[in-house]
NUBA-611886 format. One record per residue (C-alpha): z negated, y, x negated; residue in one letter; chain. Coordinates in steps of 0.05 Angstrom, whole numbers, plus 5000, padded with zeros to 4 digits. Example, Ala and Ser with C-alpha at 12.3 -4.5 7.8 and 13.67 -1.06 7.14 Angstrom:
% residues 2
+------+------+------+---+---+
|    z |    y |    x | r | c |
+------+------+------+---+---+
| 4844 | 4910 | 4754 | A | A |
| 4857 | 4979 | 4727 | S | A |
+------+------+------+---+---+
***
This chain:
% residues 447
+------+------+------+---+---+
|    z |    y |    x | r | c |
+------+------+------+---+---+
| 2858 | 7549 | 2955 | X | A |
| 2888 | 7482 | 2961 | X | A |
| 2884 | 7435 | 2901 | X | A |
| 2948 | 7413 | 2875 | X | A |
| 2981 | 7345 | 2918 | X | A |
| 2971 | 7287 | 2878 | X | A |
| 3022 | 7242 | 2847 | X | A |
| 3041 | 7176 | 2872 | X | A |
| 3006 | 7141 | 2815 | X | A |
| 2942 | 7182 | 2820 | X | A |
| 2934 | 7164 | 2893 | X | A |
| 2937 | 7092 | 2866 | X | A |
| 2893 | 7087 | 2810 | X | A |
| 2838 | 7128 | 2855 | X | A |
| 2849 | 7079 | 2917 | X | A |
| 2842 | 7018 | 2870 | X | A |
| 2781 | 7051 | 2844 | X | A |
| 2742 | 7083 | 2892 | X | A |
| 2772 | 7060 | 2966 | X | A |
| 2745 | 6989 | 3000 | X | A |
| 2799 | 6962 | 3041 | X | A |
| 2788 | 6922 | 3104 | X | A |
| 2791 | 6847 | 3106 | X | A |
| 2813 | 6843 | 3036 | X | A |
| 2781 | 6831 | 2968 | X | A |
| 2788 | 6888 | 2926 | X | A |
| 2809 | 6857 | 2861 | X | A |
| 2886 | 6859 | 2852 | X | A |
| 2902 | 6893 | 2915 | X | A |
| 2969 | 6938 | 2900 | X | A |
| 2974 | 6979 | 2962 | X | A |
| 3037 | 7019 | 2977 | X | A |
| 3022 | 7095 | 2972 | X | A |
| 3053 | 7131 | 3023 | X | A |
| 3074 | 7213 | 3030 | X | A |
| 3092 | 7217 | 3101 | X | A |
| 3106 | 7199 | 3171 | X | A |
| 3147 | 7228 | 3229 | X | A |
| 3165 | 7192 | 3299 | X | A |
| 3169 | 7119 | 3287 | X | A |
| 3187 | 7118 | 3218 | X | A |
| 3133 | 7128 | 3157 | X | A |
| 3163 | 7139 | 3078 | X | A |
| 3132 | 7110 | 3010 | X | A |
| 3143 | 7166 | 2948 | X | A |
| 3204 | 7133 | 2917 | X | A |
| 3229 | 7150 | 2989 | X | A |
| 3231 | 7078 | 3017 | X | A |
| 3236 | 7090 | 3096 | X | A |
| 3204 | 7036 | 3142 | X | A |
| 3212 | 7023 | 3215 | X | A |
| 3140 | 7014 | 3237 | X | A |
| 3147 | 6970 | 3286 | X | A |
| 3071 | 6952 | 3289 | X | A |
| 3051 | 7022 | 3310 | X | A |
| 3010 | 7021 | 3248 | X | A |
| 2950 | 6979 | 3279 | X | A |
| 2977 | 6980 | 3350 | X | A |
| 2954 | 7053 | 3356 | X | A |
| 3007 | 7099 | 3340 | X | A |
| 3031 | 7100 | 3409 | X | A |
| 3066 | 7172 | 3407 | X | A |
| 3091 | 7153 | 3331 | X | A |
| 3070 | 7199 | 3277 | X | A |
| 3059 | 7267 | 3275 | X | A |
| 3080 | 7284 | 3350 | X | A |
| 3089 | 7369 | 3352 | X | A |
| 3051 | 7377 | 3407 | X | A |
| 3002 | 7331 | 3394 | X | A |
| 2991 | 7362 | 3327 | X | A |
| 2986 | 7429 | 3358 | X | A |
| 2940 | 7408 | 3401 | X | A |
| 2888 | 7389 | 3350 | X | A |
| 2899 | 7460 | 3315 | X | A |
| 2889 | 7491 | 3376 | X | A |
| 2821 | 7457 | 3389 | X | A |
| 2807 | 7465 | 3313 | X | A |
| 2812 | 7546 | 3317 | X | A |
| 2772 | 7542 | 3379 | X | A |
| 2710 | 7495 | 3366 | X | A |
| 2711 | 7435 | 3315 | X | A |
| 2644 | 7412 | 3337 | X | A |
| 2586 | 7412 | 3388 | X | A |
| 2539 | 7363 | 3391 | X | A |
| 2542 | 7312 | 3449 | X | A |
| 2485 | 7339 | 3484 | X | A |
| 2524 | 7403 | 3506 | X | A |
| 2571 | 7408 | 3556 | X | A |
| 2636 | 7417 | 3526 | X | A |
| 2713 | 7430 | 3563 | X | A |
| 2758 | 7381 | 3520 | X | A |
| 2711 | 7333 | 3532 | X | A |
| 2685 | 7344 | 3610 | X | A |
| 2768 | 7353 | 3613 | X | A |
| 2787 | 7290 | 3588 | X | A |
| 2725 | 7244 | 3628 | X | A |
| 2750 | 7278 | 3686 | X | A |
| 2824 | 7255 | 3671 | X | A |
| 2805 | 7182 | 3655 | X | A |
| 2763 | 7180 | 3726 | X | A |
| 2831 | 7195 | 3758 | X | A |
| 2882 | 7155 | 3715 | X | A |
| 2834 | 7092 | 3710 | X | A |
| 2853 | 7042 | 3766 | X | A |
| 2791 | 7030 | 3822 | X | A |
| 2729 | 7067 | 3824 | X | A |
| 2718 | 7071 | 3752 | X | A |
| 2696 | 7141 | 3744 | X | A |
| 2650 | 7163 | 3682 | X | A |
| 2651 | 7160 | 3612 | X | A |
| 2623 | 7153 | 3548 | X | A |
| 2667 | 7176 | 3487 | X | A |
| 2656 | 7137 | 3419 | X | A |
| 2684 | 7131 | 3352 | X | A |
| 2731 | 7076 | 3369 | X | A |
| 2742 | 7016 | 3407 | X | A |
| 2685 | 6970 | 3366 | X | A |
| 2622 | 7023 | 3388 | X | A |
| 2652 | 7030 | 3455 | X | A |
| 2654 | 6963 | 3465 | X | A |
| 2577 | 6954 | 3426 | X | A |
| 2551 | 7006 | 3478 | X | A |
| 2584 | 6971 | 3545 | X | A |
| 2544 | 6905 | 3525 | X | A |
| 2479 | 6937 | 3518 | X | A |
| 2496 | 6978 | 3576 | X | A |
| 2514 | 6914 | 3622 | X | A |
| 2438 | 6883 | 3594 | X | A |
| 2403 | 6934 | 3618 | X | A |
| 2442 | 6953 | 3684 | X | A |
| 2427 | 6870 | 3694 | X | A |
| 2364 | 6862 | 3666 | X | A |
| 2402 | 6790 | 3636 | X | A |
| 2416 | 6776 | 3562 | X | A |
| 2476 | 6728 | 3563 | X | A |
| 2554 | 6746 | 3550 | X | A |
| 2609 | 6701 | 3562 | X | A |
| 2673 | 6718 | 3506 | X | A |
| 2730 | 6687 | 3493 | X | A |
| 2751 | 6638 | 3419 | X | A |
| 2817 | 6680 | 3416 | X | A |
| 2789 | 6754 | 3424 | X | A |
| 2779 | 6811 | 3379 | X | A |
| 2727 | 6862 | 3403 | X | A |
| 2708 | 6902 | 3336 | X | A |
| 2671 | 6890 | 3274 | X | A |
| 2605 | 6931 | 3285 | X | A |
| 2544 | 6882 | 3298 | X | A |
| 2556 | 6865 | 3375 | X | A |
| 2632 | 6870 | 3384 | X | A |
| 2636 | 6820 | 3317 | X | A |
| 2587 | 6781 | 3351 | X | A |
| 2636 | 6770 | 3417 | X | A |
| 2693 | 6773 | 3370 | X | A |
| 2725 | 6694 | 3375 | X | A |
| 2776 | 6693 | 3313 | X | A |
| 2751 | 6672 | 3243 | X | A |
| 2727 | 6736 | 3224 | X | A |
| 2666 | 6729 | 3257 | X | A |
| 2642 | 6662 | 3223 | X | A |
| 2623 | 6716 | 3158 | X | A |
| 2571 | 6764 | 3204 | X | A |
| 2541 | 6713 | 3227 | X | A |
| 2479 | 6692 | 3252 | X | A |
| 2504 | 6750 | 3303 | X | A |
| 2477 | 6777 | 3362 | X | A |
| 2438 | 6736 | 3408 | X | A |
| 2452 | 6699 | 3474 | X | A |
| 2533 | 6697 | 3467 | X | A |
| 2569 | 6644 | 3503 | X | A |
| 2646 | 6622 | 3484 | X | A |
| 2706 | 6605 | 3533 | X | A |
| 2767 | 6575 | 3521 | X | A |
| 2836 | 6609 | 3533 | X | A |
| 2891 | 6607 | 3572 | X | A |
| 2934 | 6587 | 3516 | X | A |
| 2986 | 6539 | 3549 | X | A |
| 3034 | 6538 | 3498 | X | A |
| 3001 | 6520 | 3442 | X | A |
| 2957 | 6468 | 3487 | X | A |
| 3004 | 6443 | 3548 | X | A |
| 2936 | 6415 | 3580 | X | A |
| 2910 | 6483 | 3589 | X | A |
| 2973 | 6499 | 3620 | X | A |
| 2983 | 6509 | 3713 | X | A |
| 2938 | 6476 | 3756 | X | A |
| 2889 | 6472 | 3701 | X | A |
| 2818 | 6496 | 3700 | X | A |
| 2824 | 6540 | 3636 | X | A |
| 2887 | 6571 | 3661 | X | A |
| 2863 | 6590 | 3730 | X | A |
| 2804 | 6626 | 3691 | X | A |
| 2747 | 6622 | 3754 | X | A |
| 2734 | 6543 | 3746 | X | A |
| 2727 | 6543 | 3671 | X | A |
| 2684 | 6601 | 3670 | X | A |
| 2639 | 6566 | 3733 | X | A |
| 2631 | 6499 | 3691 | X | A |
| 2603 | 6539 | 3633 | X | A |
| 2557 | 6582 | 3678 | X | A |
| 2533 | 6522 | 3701 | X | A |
| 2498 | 6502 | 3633 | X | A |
| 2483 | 6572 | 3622 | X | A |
| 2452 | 6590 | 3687 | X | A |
| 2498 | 6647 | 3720 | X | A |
| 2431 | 6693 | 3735 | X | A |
| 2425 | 6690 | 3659 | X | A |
| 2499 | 6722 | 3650 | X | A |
| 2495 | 6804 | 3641 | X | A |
| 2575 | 6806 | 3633 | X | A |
| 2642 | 6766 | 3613 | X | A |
| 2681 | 6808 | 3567 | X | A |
| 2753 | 6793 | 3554 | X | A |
| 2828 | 6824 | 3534 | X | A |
| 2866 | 6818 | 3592 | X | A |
| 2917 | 6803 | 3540 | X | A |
| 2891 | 6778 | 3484 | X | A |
| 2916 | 6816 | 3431 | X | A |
| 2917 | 6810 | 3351 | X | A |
| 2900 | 6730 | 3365 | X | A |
| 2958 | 6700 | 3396 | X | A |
| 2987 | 6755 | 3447 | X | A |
| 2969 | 6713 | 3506 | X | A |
| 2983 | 6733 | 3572 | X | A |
| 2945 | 6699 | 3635 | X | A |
| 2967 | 6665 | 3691 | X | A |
| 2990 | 6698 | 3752 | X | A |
| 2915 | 6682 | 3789 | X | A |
| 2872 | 6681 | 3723 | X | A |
| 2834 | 6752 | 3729 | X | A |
| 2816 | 6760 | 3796 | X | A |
| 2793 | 6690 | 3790 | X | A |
| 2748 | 6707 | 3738 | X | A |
| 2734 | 6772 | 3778 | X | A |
| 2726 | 6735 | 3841 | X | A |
| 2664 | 6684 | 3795 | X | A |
| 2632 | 6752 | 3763 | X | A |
| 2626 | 6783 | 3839 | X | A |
| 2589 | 6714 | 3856 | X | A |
| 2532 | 6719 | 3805 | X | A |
| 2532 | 6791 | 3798 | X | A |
| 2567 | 6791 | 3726 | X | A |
| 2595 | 6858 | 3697 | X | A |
| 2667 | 6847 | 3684 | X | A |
| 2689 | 6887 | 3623 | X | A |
| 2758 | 6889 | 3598 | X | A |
| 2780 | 6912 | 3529 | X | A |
| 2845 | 6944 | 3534 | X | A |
| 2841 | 6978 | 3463 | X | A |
| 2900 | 6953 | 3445 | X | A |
| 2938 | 6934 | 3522 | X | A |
| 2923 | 7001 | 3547 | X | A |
| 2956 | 7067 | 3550 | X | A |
| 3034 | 7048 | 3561 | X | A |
| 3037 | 6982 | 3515 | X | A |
| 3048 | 6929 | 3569 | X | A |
| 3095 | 6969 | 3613 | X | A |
| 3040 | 6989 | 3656 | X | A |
| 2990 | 7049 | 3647 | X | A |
| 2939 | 6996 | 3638 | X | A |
| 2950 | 6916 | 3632 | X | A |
| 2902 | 6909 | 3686 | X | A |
| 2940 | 6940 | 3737 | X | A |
| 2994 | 6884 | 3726 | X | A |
| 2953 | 6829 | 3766 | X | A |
| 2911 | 6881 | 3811 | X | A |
| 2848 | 6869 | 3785 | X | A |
| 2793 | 6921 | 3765 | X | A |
| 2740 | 6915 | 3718 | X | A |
| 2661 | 6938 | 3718 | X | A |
| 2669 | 6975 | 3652 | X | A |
| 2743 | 6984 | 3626 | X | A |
| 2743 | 7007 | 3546 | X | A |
| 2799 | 7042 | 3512 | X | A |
| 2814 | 7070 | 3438 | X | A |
| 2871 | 7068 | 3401 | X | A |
| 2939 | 7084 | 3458 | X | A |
| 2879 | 7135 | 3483 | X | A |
| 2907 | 7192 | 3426 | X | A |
| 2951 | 7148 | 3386 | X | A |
| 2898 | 7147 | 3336 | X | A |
| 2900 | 7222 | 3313 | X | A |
| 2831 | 7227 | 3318 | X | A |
| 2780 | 7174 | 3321 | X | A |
| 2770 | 7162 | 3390 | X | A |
| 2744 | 7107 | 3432 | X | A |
| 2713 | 7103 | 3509 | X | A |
| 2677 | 7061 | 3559 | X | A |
| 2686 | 7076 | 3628 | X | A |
| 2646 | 7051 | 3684 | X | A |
| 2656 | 7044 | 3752 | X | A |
| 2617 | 7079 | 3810 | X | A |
| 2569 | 7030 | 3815 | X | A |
| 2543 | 7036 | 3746 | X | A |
| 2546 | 7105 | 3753 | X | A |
| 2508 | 7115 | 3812 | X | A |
| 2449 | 7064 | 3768 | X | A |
| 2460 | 7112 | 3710 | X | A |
| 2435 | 7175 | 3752 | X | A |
| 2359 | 7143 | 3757 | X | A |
| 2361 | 7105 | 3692 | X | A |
| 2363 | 7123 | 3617 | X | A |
| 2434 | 7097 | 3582 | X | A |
| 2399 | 7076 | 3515 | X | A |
| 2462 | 7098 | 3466 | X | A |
| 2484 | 7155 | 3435 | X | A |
| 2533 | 7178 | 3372 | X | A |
| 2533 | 7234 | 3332 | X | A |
| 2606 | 7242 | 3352 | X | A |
| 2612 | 7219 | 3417 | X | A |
| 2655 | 7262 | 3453 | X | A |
| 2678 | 7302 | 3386 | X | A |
| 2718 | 7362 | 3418 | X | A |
| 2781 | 7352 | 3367 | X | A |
| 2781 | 7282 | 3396 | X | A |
| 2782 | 7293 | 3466 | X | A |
| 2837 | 7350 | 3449 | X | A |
| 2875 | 7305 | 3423 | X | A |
| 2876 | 7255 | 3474 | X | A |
| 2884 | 7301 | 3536 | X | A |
| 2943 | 7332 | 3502 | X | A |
| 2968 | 7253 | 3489 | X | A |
| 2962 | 7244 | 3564 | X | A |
| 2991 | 7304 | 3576 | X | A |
| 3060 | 7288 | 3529 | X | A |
| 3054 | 7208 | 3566 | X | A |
| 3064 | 7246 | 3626 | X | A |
| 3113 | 7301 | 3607 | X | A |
| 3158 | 7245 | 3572 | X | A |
| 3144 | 7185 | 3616 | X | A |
| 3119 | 7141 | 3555 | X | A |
| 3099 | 7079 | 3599 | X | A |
| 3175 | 7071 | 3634 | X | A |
| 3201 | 7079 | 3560 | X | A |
| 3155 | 7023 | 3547 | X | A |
| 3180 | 6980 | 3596 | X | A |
| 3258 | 6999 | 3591 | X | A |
| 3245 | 6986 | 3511 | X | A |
| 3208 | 6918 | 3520 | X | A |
| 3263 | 6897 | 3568 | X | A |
| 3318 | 6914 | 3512 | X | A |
| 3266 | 6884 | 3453 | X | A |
| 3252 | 6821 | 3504 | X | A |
| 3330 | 6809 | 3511 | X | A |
| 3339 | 6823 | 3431 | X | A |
| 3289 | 6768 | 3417 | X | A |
| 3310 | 6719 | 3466 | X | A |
| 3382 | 6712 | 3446 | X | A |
| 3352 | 6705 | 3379 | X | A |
| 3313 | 6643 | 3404 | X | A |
| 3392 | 6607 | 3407 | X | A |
| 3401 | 6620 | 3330 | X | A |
| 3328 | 6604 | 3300 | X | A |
| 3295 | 6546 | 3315 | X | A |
| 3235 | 6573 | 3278 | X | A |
| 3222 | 6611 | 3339 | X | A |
| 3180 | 6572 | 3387 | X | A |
| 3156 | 6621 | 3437 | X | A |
| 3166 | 6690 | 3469 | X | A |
| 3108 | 6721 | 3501 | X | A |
| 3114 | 6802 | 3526 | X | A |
| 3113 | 6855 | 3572 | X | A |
| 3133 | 6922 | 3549 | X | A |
| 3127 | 6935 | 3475 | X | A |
| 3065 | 6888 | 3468 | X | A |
| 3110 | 6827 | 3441 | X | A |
| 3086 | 6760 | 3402 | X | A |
| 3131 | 6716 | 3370 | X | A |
| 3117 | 6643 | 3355 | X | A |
| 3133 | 6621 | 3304 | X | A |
| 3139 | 6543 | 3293 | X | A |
| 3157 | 6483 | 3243 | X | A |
| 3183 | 6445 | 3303 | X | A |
| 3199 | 6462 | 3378 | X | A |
| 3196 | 6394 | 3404 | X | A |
| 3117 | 6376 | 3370 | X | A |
| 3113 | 6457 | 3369 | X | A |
| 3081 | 6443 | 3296 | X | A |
| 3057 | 6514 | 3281 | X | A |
| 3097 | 6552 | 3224 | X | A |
| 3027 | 6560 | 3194 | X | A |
| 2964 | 6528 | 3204 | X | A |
| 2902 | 6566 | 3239 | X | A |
| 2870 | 6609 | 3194 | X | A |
| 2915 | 6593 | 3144 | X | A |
| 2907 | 6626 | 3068 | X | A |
| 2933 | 6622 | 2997 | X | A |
| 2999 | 6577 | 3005 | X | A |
| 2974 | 6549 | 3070 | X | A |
| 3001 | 6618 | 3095 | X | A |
| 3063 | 6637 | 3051 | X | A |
| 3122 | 6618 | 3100 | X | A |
| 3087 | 6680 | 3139 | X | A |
| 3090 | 6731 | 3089 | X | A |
| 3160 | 6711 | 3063 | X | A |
| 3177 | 6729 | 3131 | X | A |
| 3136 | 6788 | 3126 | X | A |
| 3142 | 6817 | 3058 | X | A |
| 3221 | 6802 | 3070 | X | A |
| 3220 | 6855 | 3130 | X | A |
| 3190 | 6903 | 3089 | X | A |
| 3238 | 6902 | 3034 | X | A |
| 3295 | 6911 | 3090 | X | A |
| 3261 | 6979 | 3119 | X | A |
| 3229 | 6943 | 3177 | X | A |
| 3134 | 6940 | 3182 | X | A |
| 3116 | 6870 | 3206 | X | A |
| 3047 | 6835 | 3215 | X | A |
| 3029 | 6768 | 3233 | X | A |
| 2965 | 6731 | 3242 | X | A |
| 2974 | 6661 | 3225 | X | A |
| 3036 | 6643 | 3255 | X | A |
| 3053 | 6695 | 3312 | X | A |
| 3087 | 6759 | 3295 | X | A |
| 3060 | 6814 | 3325 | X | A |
| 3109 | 6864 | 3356 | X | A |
| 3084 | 6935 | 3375 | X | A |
| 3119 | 6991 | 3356 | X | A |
| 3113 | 7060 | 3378 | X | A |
| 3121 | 7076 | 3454 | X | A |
| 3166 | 7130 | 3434 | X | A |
| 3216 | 7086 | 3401 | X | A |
| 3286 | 7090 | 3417 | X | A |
| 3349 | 7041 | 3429 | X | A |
| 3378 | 7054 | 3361 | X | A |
| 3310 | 7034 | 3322 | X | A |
| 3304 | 6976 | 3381 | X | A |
| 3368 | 6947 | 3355 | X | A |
| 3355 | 6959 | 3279 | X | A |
| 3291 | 6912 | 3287 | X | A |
| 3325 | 6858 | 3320 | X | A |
| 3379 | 6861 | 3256 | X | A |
| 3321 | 6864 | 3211 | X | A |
| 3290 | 6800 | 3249 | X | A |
| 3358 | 6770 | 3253 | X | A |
| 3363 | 6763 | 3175 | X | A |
| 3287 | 6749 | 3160 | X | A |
| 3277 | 6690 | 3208 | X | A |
| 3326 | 6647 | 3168 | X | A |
| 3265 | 6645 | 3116 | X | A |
| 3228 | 6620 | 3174 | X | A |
| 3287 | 6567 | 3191 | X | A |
| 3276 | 6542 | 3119 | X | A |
| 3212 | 6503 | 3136 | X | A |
| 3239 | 6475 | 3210 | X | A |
| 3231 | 6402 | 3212 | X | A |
| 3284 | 6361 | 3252 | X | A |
+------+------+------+---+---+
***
């Protein structure tokens, strides 16, 4: 029998007791309790509706609770929860066989994980021993994960409390021309190759197992590269025999307009890992794929990883029926008919808030800048900015809330992601919702 549903004030007072929430400290947290989801909307108890327009951490791609995608996992449920991963198993030989014909190049075989973090944990110990070198090269503005190894390559601020991390991990700068003009075209930086060739340099390129990266960065910044910028860097990592990996957790599966952001600029990686767009986050899911090369090299040598649930059949349900409904309901042109609509909404909003300093998207993978002044482009915010450091932020932030509309930031770029699925009318609601909440932002715009 099924106990009786809980209250809204139960949940509470057991989530403040018993639950550790990420990134936070625990003490005086008062999260919002909330009874249900469906398409790109989620509901509180009192029956407050809200507009997630972050696709609740840019993984919701099919928005909530999807019929078929549902079904899907019921199906696989009645059938076989579990196997362990040292059995064949179809959902899972189905869905490796699916990503080695969707994946651009020559990628071809798989390893299923947890999420993006162990996938991405498993492709650098992978690209060590397929090298026999111990170096990686990351990026400042990156987010790979916060297990041991992806922390370790992770750039942002998070990382300073894990460390000392893992060994041998080298930092580049990013192609961030807006917020530093000198990195901007014609630069070093911003054509990706030279910079990464000055630092190999001092590092000794036959030292290098791999250069991981985002091809758009994501949570930090979403910063797109120059037009040249990966196959430069793919052009240096062929020289030296470097394993390119990309992390397209977050930029894969529909977000950018394309299928994946690589395929924008052409450029194919060595190990390519996915999560989150994968199966909209149903199921934990997470995958590194490599390309023929590695696999050939994995034939006569031992991969030295494993998970208890790598490969979990309800996952790998999940995510070939997600494929399946990205197909059936041709998700990625939505994304890219949407993002032109959102990209139009937010640039006409540019002429009416001066707060907003810059526009960066493709599809529904959309930053805005936020700024103090355009001219000095002052951030709203400072870097890593807490306490009141950060408050013109959340004003903006908690303001969209209370108007039925989920926003993040991090610092002082608003993160916009909502569900692949979304439509014009829920398009246009956000860009009313925006409309009214940047005037907080205006408030602090020096002249």
């Amino acid at each position: 029998m099924n106990a009786a549903a809980w209250s809204k004030d139960e949940v509470v007072e057991a989530d403040r007791e018993y639950v550790i929430h990420s990134w936070s400290k625990q003490g005086g947290l008062n999260p919002r309790a909330i009874a249900g989801a469906q398409g790109s909307w989620f509901w509180d108890y009192d029956g407050n509706r809200f507009l997630d327009f972050q696709s609740q951490l840019v993984n919701s791609n099919l928005g909530h609770q999807h019929p078929k995608l549902v079904a899907a996992i019921q199906e696989q449920a009645g059938k076989l929860c579990y196997i362990g991963p040292n059995f064949a198993e179809e959902s899972r030989a189905r869905l490796a066989q699916k990503l080695a014909e969707i994946t651009p190049g020559d990628l071809k075989m798989s390893f299923f994980t947890t999420g993006g973090a162990a996938a991405n944990e498993n492709a650098l110990r992978l690209a060590r021993h397929v090298t026999g070198r111990s170096k990686v090269v990351a990026r400042y503005r990156s987010y790979h994960g916060a297990t041991a190894g992806a922390i370790s390559v992770t750039g942002d601020p998070r990382r300073w409390h894990a460390e000392p991390g893992i060994s041998g991990v080298v930092r580049m700068l990013d192609p961030y021309s807006y917020r530093y003009p000198d990195r901007g075209e014609g630069s070093a930086v911003y054509e990706g190759g030279p910079h990464l060739e000055e630092i190999l340099q001092y590092e000794d390129p036959y030292s290098v197992a791999a250069v991981i990266l985002e091809p758009v960065t994501g949570t930090n910044g979403l910063i797109y590269p120059g037009e040249n910028y990966l196959r430069s860097i793919r052009e240096v990592c062929d020289k030296y025999g470097i394993i390119l990996i990309f992390d397209e957790v977050m930029a894969g599966f529909g977000r950018t307009g394309e299928l994946f952001a690589c395929n924008h600029w052409g450029v194919v990686p060595d190990i390519l890992i996915t999560a989150k767009g994968l199966n909209s986050g149903y199921v934990p899911l997470g995958a590194m794929t490599v390309s023929a090369k590695i696999s050939e090299w994995l034939q006569n040598n031992k991969f030295w990883g494993g998970l208890t649930y790598a490969g979990h059949p309800l996952a790998c349900a999940s995510a070939l029926a997600s494929l399946q409904i990205m197909e059936d309901e041709d998700i990625v042109a939505n994304s890219k008919r949407q993002g032109e609509r959102l990209g139009a909404g937010l640039a006409e909003l540019a002429t009416r808030h001066e707060s907003i300093g810059d526009i960066r998207g493709r599809g529904l993978f959309y930053g805005l800048e936020l700024v103090r002044n355009r001219e000095t482009r002052e951030p709203l915010v400072p870097f890593n900015a807490v306490g009141e450091a950060a408050a013109p932020m959340q004003r903006v932030v908690k303001a969209g809330m209370q108007k039925g509309l989920y926003l993040s930031a991090n610092f002082n770029v608003m993160r916009l992601t909502p569900p692949l699925v979304i439509k014009d009318d829920e398009i246009d609601f956000a860009l009313e919702v925006l409309d009214e909440v940047l005037t907080l932002a205006d408030e602090d715009v020096t002249s």
